[in-house]
Backbone of each chain as ProteinMPNN parsed JSONL, in Angstrom:
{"seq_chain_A": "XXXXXXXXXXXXXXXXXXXXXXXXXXXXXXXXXXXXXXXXXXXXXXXXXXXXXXXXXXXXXXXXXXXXXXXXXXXXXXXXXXXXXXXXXXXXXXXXXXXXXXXXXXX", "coords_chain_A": {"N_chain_A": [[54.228, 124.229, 185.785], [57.207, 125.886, 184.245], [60.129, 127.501, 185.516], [62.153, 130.062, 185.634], [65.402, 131.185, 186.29], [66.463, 133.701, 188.065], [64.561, 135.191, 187.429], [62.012, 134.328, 187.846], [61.442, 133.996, 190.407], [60.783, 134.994, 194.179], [63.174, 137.41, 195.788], [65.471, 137.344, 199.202], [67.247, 138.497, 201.859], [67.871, 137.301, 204.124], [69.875, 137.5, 206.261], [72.968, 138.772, 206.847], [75.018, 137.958, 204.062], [73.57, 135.656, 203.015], [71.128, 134.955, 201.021], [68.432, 134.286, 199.497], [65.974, 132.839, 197.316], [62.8, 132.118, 196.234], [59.597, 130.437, 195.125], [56.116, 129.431, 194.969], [54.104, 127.261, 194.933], [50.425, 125.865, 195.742], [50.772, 123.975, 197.832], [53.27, 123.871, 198.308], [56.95, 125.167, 198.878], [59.464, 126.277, 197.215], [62.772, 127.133, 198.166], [65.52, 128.312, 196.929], [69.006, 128.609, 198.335], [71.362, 130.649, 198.751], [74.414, 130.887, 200.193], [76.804, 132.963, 201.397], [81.043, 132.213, 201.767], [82.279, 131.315, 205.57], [80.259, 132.359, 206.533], [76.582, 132.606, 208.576], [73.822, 130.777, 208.842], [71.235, 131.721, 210.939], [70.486, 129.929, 213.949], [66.977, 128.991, 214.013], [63.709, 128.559, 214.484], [60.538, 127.707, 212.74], [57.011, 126.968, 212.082], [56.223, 125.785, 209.692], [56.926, 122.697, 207.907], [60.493, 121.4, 206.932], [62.287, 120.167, 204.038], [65.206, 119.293, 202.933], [68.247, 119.542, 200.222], [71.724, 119.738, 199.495], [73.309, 121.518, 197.537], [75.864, 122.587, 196.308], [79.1, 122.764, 198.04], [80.157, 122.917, 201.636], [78.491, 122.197, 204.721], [78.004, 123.103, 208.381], [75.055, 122.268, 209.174], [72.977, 121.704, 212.042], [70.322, 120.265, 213.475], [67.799, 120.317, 215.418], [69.426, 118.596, 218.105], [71.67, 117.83, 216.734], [74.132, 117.827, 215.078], [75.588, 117.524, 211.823], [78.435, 117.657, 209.183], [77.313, 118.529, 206.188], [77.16, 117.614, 202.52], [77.366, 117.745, 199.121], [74.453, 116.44, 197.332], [73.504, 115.625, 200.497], [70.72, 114.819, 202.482], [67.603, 116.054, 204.056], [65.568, 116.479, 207.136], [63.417, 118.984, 208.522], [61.865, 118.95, 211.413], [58.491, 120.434, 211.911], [58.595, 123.412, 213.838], [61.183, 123.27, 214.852], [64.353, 123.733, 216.017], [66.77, 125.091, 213.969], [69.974, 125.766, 211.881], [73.131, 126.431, 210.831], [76.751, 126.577, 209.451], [78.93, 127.706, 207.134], [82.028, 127.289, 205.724], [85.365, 127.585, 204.16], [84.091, 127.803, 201.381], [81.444, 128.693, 199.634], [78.185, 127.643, 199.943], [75.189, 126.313, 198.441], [71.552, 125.558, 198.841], [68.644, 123.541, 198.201], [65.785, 123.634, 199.936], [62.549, 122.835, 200.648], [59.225, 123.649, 201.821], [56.493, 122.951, 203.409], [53.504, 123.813, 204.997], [53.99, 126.437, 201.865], [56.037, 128.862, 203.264], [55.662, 131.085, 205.81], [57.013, 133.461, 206.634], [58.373, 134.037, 204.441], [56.517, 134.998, 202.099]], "CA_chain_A": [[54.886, 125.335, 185.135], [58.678, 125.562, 184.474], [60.663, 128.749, 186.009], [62.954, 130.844, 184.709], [65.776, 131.87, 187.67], [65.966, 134.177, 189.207], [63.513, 136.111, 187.387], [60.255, 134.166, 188.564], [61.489, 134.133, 192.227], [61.304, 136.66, 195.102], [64.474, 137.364, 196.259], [65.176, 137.753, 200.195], [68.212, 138.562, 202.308], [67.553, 136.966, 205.477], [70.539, 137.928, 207.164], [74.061, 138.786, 205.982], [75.705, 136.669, 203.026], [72.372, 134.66, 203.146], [70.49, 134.986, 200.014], [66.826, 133.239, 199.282], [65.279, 132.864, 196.099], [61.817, 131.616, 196.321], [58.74, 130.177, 194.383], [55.418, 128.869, 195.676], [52.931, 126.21, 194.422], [49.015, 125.847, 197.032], [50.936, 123.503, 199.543], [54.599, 123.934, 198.649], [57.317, 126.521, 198.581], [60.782, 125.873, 197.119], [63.531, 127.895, 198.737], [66.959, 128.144, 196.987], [69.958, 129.143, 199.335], [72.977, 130.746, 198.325], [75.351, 131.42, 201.303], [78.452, 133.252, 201.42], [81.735, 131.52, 202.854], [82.626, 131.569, 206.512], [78.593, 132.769, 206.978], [76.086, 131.627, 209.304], [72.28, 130.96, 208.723], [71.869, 131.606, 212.69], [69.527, 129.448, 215.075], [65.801, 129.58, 214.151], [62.348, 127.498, 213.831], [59.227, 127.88, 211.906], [56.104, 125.696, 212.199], [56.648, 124.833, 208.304], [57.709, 121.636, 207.726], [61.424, 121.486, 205.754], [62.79, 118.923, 203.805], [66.126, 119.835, 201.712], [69.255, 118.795, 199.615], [72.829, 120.358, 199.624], [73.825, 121.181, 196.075], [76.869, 123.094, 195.994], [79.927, 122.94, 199.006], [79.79, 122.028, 202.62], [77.353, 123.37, 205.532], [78.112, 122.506, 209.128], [73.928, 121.908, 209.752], [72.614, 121.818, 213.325], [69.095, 119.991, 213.41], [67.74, 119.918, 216.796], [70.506, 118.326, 218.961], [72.256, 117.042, 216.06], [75.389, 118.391, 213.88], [76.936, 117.181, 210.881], [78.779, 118.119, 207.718], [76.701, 118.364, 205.287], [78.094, 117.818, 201.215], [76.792, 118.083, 197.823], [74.029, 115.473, 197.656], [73.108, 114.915, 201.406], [69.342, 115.352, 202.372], [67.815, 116.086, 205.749], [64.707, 116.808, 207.272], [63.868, 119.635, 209.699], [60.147, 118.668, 211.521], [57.735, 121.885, 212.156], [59.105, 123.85, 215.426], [62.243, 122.124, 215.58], [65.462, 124.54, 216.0], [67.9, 124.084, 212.852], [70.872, 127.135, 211.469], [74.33, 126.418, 210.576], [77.555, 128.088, 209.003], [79.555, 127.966, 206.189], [83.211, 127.41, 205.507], [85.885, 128.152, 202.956], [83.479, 127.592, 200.066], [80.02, 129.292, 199.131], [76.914, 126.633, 199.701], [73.749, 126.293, 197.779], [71.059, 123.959, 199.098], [67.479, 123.746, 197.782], [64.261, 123.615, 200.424], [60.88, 122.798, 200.096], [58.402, 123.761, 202.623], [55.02, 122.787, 203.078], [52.992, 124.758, 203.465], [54.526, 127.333, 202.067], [56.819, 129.494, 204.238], [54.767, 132.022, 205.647], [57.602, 134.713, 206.519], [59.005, 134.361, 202.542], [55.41, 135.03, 201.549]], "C_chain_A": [[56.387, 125.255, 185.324], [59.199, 127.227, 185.146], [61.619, 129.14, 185.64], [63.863, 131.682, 186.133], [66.796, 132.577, 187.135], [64.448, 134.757, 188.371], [61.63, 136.069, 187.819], [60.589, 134.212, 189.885], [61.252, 135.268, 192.752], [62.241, 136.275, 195.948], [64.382, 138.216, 198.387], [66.837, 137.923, 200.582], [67.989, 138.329, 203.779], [68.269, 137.617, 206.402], [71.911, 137.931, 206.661], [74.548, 137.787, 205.076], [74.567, 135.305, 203.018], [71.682, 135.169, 202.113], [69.331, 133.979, 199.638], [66.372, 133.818, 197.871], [63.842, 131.814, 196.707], [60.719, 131.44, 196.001], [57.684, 129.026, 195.078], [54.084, 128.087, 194.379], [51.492, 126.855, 195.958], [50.35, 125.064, 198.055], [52.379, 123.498, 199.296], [55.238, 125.159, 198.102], [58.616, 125.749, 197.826], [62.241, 127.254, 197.405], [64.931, 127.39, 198.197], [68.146, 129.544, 197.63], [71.082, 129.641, 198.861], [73.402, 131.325, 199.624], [76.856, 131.56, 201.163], [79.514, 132.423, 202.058], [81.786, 132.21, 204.165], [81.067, 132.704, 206.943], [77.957, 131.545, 207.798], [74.356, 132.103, 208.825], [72.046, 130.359, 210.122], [70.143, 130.58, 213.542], [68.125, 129.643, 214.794], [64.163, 128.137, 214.198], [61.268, 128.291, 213.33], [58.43, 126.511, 212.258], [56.209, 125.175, 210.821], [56.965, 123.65, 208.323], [58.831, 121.614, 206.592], [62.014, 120.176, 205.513], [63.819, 119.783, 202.895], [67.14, 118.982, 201.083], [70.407, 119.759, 199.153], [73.023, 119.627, 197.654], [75.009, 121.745, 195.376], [78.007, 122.937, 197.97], [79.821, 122.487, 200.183], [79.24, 123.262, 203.832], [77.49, 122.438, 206.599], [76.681, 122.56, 209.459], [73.619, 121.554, 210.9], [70.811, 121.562, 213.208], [68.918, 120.188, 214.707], [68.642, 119.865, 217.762], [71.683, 117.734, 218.243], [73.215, 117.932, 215.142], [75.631, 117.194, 212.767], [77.021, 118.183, 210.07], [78.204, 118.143, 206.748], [77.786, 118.611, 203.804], [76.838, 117.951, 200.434], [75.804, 116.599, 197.975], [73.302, 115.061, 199.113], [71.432, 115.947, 201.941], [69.197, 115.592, 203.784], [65.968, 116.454, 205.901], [64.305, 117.913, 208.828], [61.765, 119.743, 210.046], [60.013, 119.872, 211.967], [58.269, 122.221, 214.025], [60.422, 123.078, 215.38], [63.451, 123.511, 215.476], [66.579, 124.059, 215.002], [69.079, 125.557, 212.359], [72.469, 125.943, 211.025], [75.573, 126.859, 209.855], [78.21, 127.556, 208.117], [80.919, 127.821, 206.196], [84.21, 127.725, 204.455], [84.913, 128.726, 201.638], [82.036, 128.57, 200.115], [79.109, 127.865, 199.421], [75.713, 127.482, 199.484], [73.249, 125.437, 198.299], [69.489, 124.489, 198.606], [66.234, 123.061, 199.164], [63.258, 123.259, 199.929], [60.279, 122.461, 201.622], [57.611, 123.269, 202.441], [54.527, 122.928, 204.91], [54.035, 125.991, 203.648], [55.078, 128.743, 203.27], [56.007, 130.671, 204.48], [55.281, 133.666, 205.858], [58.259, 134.785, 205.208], [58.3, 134.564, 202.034], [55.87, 136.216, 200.141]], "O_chain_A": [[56.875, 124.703, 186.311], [58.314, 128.082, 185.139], [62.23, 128.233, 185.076], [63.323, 132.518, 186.858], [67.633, 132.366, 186.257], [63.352, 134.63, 188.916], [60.687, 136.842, 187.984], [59.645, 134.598, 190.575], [61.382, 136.359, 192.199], [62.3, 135.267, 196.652], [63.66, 139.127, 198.792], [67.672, 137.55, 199.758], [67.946, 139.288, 204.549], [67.716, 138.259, 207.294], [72.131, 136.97, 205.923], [74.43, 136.627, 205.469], [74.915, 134.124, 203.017], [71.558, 136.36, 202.397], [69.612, 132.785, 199.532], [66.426, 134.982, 197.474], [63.996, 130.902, 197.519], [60.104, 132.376, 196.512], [58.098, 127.994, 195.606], [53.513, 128.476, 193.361], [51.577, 127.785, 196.76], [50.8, 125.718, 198.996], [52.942, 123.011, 200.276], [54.74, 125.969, 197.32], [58.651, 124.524, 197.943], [62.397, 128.183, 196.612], [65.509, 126.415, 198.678], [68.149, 130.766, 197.482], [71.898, 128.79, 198.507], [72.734, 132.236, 200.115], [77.758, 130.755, 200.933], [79.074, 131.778, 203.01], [81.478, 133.401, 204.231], [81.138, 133.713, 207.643], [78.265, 130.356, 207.879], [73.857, 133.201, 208.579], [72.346, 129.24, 210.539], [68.958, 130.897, 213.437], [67.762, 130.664, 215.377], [64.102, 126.965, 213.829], [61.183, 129.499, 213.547], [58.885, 125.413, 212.579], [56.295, 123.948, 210.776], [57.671, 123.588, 209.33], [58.458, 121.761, 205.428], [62.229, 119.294, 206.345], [63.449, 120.757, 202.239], [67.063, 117.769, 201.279], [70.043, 120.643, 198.378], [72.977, 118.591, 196.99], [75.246, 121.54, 194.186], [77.346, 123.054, 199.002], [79.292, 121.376, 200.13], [79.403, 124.48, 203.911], [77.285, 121.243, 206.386], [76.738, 123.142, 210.542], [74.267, 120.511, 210.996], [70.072, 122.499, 212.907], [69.975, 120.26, 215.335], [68.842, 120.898, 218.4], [72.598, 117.204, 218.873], [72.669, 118.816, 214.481], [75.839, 116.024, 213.091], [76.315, 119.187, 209.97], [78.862, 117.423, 205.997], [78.768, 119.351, 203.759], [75.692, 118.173, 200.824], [76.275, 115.678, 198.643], [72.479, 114.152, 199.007], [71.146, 117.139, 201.829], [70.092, 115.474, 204.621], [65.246, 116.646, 204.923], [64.779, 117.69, 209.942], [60.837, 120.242, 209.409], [60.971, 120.518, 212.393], [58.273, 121.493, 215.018], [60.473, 122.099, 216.124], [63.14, 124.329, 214.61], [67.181, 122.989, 215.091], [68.55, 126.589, 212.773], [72.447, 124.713, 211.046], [75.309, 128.011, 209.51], [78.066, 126.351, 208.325], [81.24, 128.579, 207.111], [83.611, 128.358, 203.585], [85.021, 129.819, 201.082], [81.971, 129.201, 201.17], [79.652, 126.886, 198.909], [75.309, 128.566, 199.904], [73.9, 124.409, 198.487], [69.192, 125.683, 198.637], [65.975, 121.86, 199.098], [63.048, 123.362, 198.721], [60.583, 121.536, 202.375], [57.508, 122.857, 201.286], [55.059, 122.314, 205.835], [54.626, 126.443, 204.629], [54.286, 129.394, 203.951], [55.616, 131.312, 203.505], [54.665, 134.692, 205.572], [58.752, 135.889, 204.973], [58.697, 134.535, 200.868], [55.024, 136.543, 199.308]]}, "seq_chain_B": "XXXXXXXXXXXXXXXXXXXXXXXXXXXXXXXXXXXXXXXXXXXXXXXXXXXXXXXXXXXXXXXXXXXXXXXXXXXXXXXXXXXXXXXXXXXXXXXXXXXXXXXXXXX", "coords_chain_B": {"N_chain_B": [[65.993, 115.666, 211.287], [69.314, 113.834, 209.769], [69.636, 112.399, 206.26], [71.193, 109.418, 205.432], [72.212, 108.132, 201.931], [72.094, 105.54, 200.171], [70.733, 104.321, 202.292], [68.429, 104.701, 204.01], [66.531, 105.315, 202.598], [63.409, 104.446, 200.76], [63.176, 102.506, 198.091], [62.057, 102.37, 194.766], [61.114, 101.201, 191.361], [59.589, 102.387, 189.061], [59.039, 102.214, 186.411], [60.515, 100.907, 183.199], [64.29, 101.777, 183.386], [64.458, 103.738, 185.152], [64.784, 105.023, 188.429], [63.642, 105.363, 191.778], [64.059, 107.101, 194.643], [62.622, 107.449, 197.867], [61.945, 109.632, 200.745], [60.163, 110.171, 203.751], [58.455, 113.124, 205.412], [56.166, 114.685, 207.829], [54.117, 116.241, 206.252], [55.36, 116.532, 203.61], [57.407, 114.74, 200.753], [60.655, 113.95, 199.698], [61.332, 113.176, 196.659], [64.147, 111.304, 195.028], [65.235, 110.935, 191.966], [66.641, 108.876, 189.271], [67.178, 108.868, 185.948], [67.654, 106.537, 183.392], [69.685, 106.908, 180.379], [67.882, 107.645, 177.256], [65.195, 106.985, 178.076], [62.25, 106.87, 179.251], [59.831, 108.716, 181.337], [56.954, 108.25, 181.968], [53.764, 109.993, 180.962], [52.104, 110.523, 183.622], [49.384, 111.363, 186.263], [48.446, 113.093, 189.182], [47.012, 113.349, 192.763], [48.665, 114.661, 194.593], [50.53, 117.586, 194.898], [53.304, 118.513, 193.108], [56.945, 119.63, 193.507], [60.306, 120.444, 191.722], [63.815, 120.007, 190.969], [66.133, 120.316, 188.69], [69.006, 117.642, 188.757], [71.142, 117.057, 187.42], [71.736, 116.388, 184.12], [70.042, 116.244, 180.986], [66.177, 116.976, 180.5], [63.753, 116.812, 178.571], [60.62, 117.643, 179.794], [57.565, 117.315, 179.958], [54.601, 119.362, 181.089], [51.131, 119.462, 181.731], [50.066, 121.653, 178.89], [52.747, 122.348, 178.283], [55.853, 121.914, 177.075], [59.674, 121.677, 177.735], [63.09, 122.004, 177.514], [64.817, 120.763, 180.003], [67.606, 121.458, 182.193], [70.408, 121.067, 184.302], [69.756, 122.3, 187.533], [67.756, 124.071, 186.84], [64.231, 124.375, 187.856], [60.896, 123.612, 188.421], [57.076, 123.566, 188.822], [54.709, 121.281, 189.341], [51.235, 121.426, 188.957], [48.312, 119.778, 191.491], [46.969, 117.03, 189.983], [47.688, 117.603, 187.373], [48.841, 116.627, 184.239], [51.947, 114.855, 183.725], [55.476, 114.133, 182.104], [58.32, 112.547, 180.956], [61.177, 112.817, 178.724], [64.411, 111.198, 177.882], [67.593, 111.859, 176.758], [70.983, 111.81, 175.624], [72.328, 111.13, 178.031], [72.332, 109.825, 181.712], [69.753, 111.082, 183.711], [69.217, 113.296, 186.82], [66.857, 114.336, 188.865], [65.353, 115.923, 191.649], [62.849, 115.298, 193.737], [59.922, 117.232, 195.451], [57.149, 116.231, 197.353], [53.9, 117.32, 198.14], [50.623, 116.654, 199.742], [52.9, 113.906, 201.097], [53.452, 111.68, 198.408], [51.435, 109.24, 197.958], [50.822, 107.3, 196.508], [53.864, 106.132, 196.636], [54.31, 105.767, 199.202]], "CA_chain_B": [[67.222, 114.638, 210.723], [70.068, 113.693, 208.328], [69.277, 111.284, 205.918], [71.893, 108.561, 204.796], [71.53, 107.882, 201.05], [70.433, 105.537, 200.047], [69.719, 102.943, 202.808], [67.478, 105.545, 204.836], [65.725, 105.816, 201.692], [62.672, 103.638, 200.554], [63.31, 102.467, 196.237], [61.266, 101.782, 193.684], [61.198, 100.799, 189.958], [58.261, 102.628, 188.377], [58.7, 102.064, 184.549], [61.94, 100.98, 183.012], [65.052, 102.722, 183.588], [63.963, 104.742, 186.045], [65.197, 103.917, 189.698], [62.898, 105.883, 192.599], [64.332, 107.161, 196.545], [62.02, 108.143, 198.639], [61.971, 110.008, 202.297], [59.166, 111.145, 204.302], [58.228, 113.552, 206.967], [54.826, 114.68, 207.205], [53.342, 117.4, 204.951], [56.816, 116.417, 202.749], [58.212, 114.015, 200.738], [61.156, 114.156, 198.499], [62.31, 111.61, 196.055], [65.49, 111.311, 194.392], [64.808, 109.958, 190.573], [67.544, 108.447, 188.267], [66.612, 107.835, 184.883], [68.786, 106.361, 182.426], [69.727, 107.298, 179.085], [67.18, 107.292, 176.513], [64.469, 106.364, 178.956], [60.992, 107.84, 179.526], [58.894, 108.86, 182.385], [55.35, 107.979, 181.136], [52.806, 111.014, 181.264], [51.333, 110.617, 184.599], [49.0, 112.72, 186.985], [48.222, 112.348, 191.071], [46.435, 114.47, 193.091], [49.79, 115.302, 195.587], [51.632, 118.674, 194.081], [54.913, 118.011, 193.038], [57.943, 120.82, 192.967], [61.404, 119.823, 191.84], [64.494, 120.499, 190.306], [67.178, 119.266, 187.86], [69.854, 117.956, 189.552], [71.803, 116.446, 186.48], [71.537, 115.662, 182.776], [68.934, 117.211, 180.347], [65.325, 116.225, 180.299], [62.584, 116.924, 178.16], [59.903, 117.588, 180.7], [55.977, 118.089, 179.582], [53.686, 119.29, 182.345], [50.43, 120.619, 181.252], [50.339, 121.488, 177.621], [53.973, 123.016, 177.788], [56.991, 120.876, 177.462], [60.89, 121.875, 178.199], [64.391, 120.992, 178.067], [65.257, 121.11, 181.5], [69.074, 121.441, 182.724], [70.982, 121.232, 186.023], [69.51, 123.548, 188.024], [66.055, 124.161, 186.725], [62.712, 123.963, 188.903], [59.22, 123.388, 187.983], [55.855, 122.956, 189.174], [53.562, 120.209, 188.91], [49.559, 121.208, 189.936], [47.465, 118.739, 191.553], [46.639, 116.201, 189.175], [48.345, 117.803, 186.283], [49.5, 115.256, 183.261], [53.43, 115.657, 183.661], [56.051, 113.338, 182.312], [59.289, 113.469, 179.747], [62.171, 111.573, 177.9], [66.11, 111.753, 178.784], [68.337, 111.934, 175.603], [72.06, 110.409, 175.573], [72.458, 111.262, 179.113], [71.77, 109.946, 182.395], [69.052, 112.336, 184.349], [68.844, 113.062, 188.276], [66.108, 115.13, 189.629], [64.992, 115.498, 192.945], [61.009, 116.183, 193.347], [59.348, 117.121, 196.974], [55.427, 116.177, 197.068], [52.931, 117.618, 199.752], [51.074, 115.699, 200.561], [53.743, 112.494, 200.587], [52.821, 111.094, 197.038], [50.469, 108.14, 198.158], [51.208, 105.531, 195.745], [55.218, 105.839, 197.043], [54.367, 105.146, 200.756]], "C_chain_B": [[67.851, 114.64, 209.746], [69.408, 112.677, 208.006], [71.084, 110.478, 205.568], [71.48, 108.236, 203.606], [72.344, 106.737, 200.375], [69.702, 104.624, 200.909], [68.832, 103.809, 203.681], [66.062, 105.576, 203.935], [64.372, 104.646, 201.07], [62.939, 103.506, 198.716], [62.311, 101.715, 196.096], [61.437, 102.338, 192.234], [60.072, 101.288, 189.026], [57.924, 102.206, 187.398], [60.909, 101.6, 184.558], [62.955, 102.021, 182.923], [65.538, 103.714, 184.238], [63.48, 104.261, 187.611], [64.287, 105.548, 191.038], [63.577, 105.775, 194.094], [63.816, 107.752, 196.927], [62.193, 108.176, 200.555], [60.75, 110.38, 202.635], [59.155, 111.877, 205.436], [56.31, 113.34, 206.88], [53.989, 115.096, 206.385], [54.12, 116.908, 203.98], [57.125, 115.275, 202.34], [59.22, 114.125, 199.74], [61.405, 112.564, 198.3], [63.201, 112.085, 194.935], [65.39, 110.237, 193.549], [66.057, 110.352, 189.995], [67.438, 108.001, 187.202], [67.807, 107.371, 184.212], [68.405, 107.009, 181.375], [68.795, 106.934, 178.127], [66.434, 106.447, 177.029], [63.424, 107.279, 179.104], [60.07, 107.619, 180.947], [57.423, 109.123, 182.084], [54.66, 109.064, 181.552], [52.368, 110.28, 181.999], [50.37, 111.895, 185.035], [48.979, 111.754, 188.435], [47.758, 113.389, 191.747], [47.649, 115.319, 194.069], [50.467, 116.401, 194.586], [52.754, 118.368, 194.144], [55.693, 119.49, 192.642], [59.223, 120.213, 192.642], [62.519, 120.383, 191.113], [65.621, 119.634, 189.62], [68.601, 119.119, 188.831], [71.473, 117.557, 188.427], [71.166, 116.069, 185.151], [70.655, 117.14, 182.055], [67.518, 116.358, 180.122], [64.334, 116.953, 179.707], [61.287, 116.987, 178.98], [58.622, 118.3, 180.178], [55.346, 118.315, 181.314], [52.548, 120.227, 181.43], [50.624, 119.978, 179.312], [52.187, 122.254, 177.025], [55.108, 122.045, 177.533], [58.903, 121.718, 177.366], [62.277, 121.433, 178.409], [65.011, 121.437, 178.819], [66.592, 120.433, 181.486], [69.538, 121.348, 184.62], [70.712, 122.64, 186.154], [67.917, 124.202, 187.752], [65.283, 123.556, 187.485], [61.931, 124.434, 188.148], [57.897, 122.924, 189.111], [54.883, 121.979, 188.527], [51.844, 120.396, 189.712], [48.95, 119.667, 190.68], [46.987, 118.249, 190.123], [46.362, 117.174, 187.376], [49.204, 116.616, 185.353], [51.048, 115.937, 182.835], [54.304, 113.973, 182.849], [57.233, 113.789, 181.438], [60.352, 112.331, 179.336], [63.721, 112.191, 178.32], [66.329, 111.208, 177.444], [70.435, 110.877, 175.675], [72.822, 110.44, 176.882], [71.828, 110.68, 180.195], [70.811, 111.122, 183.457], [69.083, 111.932, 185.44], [68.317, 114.112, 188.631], [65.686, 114.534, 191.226], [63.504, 116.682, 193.057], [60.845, 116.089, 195.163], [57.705, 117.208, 196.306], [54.815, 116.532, 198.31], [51.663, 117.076, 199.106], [52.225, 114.66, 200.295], [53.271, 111.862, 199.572], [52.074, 109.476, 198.28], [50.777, 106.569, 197.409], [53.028, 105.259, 196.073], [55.429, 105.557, 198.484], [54.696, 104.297, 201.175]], "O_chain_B": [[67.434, 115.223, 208.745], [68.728, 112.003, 208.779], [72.059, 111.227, 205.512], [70.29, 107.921, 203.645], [73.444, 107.122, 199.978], [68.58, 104.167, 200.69], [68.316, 102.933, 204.375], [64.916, 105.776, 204.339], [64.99, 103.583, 201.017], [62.86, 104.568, 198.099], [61.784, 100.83, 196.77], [61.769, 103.48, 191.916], [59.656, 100.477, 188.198], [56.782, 101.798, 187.189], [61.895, 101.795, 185.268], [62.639, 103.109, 182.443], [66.563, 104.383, 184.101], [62.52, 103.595, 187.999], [64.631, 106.708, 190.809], [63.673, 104.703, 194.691], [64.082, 108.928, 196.679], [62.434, 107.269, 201.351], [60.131, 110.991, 201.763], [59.733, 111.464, 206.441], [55.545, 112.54, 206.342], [53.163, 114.384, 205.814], [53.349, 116.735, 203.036], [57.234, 114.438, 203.237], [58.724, 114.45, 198.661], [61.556, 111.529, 198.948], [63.01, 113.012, 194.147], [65.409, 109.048, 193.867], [66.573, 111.469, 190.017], [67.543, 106.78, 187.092], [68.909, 107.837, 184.499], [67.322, 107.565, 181.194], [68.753, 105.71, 178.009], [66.603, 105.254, 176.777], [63.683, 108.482, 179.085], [59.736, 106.543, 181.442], [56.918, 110.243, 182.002], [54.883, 109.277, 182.744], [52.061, 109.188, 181.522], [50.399, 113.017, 184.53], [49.25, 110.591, 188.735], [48.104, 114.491, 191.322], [47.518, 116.53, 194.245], [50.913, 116.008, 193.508], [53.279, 117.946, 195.175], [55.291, 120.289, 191.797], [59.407, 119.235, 193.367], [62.202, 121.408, 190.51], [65.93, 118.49, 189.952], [69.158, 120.029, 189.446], [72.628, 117.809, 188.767], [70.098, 115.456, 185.143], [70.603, 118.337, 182.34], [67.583, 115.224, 179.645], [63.951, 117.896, 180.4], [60.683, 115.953, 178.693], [58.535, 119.513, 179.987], [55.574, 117.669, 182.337], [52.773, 121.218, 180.735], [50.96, 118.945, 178.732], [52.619, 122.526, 175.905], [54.879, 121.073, 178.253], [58.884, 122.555, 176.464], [62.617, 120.645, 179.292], [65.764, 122.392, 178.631], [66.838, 119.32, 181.022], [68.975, 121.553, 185.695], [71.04, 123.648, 185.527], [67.182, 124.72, 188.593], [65.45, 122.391, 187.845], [62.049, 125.378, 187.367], [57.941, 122.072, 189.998], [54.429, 121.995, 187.383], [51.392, 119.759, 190.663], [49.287, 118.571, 190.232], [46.664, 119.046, 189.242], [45.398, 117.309, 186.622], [50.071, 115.878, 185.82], [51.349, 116.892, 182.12], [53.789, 112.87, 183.03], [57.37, 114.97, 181.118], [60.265, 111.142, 179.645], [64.043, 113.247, 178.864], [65.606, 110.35, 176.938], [70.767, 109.694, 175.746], [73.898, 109.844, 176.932], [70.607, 110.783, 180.073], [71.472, 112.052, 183.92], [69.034, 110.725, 185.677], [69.087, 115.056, 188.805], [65.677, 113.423, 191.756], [63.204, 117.842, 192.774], [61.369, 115.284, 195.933], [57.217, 117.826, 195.359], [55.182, 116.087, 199.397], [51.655, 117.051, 197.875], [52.514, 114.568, 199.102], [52.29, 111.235, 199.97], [52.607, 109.047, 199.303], [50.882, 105.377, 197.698], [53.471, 104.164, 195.729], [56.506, 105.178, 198.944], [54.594, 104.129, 202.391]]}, "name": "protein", "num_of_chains": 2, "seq": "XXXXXXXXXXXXXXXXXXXXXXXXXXXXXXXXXXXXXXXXXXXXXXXXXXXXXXXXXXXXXXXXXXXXXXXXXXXXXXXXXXXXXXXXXXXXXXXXXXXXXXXXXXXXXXXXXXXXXXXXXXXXXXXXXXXXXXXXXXXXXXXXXXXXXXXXXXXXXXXXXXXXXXXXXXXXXXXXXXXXXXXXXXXXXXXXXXXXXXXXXXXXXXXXXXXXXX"}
């Protein structure tokens, strides 16, 4: 099926200037991110498994024990339980998710 | 983890024109497809669900009995062993698809 956004998503506000859009298949979810500048998507894990891809600006990302910069284009993977958050600078970032299985607190 | 793209990434050549990067975790895999211009992605099916989104170009995208001209920025679903495929016009296309399970024949 194709989707029509926002209007097939459910919309979430995780936590300030953090915005979720989100649409679920049986074993996957797809989670798009909009984050305000100079915001943080703060410290968390889920047993989910995430895989994503930065599609707008830059996102200092924090996997595990690991930082970088993330840009437009760069992918990543965050294994089930693992601790991942990071923050925002000048710009606005978008990045697109996909869980499996679907996220069970965006239900 | 970050990925590096594209030597992190596993390629393949499915059909002409049409260049294949794949990552895996475990439930997850995305791949990062490049078609060329005036190039087709042969109606397939597979039993792994596929979600994905446009990341560039415009593509004609059937899934099912519906078909679509998908833009940057559009997402879709693909069921289990749903007959999906589509044609790219005078543009190069770049989507990026996540499969749960890891598509099987891209391992």
């Amino acid at each position: 099926m194709f989707y029509d956004f926002p209007q097939d998503f459910k919309q979430f506000k995780p936590a300030p200037g953090f915005l979720v859009h989100v649409v679920s298949g049986q074993r996957l979810m797809l989670s798009h991110v909009t984050l305000q500048p100079n915001s943080e998507a703060p410290l968390h894990s889920h047993a989910e498994e995430q895989m994503g891809i930065m599609l707008e600006g830059e996102f200092a990302m924090t996997i595990g024990d690991e930082t970088r910069l993330l840009k437009k284009g760069d992918m990543y993977l965050v294994p089930s339980n693992t601790v991942h958050g990071g923050i925002t600078h000048a710009e606005e970032v978008v990045v697109l998710d996909a869980f499996s299985p679907p996220r069970e607190a965006y239900k």
